[in-house]
Backbone bond lengths (Angstrom), bond angles and torsions (degrees), N, CA, C in turn:
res aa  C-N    CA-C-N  psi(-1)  N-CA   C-N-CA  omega(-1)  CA-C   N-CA-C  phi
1 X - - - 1.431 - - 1.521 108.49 -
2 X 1.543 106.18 138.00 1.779 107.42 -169.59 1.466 84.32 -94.75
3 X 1.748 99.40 151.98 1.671 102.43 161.05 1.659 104.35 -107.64
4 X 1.581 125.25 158.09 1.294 115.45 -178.90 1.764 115.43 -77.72
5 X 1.572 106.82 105.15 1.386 121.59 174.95 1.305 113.57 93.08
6 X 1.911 102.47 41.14 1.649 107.88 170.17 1.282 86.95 -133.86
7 X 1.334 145.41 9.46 1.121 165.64 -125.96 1.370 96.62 -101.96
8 X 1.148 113.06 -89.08 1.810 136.18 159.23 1.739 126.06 -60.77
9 X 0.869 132.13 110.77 1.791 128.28 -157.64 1.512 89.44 -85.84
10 X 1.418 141.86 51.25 1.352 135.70 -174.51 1.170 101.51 -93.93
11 X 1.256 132.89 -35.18 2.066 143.08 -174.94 1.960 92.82 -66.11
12 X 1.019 118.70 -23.22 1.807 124.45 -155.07 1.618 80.51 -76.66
13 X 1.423 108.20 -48.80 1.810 113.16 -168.61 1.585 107.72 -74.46
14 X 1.034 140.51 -2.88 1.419 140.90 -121.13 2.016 80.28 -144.54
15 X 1.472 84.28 -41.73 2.175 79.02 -178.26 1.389 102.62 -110.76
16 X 1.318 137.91 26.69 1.070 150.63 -149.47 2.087 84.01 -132.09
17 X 1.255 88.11 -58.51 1.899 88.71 -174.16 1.185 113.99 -64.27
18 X 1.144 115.51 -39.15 1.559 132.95 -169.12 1.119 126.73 -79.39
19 X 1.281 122.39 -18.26 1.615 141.03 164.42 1.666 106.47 -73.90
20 X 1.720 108.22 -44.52 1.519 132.18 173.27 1.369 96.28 -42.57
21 X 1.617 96.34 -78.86 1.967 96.88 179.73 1.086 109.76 -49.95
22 X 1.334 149.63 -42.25 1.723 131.28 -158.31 1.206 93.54 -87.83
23 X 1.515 160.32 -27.14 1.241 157.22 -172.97 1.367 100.43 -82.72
24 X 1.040 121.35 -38.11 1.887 116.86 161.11 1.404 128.53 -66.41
25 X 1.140 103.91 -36.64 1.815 109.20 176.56 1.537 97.19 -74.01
26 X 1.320 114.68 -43.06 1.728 115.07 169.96 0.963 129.90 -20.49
27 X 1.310 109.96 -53.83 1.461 147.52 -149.81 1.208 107.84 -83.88
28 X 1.748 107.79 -51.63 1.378 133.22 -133.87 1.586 73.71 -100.63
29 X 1.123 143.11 -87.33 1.342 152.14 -156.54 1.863 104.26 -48.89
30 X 1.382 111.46 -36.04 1.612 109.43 168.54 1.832 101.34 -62.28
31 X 1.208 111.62 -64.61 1.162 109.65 -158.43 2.099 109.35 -44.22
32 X 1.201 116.33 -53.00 1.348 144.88 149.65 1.752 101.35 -18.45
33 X 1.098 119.72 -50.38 1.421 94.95 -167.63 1.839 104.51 -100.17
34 X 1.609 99.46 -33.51 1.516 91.28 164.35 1.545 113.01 -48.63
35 X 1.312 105.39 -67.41 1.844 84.66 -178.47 1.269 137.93 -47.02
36 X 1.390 112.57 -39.07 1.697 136.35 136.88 1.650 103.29 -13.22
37 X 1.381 127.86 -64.70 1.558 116.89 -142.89 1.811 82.84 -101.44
38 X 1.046 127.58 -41.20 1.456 131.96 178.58 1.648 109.25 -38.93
39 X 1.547 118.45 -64.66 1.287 147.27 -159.67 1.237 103.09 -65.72
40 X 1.304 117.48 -27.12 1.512 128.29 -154.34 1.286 116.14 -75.51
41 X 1.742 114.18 -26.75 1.302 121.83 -156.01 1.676 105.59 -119.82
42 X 1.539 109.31 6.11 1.216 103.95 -176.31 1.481 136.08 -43.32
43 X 1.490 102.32 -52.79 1.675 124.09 -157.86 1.762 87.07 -85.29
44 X 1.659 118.02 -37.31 1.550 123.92 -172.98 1.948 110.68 -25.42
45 X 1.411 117.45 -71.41 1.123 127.40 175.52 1.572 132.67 -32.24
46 X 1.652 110.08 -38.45 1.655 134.53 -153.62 1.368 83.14 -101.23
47 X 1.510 124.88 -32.83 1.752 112.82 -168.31 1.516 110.44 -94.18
48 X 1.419 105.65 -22.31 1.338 91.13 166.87 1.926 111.00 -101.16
49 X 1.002 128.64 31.65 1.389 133.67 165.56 1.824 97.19 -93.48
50 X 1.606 109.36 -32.33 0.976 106.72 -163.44 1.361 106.23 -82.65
51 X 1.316 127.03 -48.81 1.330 119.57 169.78 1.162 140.21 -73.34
52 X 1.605 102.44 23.78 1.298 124.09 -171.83 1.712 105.96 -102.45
53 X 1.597 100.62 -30.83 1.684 126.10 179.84 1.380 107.39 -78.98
54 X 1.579 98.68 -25.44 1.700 89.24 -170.52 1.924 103.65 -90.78
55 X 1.133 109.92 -22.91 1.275 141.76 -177.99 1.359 95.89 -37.17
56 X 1.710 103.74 -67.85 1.576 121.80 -163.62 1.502 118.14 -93.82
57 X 1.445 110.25 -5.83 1.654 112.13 162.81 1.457 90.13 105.09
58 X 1.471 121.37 39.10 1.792 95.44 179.36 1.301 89.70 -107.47
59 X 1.391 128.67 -41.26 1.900 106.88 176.85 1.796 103.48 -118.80
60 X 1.295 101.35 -170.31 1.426 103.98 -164.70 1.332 101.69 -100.42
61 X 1.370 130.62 -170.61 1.434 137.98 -175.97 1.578 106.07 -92.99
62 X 1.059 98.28 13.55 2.032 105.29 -177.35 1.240 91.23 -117.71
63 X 1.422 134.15 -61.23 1.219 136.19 -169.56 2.087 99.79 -64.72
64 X 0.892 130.70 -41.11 1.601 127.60 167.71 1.042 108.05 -72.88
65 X 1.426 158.06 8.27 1.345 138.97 -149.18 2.274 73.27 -129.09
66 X 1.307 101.24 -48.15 1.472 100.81 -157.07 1.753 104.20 -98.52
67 X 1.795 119.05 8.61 1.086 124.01 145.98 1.559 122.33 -57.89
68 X 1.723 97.75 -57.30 1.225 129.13 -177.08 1.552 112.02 -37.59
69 X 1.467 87.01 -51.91 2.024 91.79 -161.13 1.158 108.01 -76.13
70 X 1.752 121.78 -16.56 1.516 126.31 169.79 1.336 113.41 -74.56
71 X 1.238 120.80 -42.25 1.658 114.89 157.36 1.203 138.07 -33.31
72 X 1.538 104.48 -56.48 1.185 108.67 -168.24 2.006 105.54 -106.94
73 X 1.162 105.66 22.69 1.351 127.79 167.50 1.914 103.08 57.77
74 X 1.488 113.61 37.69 1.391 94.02 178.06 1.590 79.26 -101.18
């Protein structure tokens, strides 16, 4: 006995893809913020070494100002 729209297994492929896609955006959106929280802290470390030098008199406020901007790539 057919039921109406179990007939054809085409919906089986249809949630079959779509689980595919949401396990990829899953994926895709984790991967995205790890690199996100990783990336974040790069330059953090070098600027405070730097104002740690300028702190104690080892370079000048010209020499930190144009460390700085190479760090943080402006």
């Amino acid at each position: 006995m057919m039921f109406p729209g179990y007939a054809d297994y085409g919906y089986m492929a249809w949630m079959m893809f779509g689980s595919v896609v949401l396990w990829v955006a899953l994926i895709a959106l984790a991967a995205f913020v790890v690199i996100k929280l990783v990336a974040r802290g790069e330059g953090d470390d070098a600027v405070e070494l730097l104002k740690a030098r300028l702190a104690r008199g080892e370079i000048n406020a010209e020499e930190y100002r144009s460390r700085r901007s190479l760090i943080l790539g402006h």
